[in-house]
N, C-alpha and C positions, 0 to 999 in steps of 0.2 A: 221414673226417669230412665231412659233407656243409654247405654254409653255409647253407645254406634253413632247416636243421631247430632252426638258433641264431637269427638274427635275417631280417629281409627281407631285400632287395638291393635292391628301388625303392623308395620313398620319396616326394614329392609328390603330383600332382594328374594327371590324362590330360592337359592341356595342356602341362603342364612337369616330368615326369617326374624325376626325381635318382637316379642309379644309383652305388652304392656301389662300393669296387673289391672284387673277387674275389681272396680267397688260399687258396680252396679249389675246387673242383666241386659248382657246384650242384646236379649230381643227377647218379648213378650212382657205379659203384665204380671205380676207377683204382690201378695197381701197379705194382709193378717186376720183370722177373724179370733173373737175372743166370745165365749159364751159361756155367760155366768146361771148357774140353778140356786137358789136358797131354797133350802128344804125345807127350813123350821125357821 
C-alpha cells in the first residue's frame, strides 16, 4: 500500500510546510521474506 496514492503527505504553503506522519512508504514496494533451515 503506498500513502501517496490515498491522500498527500504535505499540506500548507512553501513557507510553512505541515508534514503529516507516515505509516506506510511513500513510494515503492517493500517485504518480508523469512527463510527457515532444519538441520536435524
Amino acid at each position: 500500500m503506498r500513502q501517496t496514492k490515498f491522500e498527500n503527505i504535505i499540506t500548507g504553503n512553501l513557507n510553512n510546510p505541515v508534514f503529516k506522519e507516515l505509516y506506510a512508504p511513500p513510494e515503492g514496494i517493500t517485504g518480508n521474506v523469512v527463510v527457515k533451515f532444519d538441520l536435524f
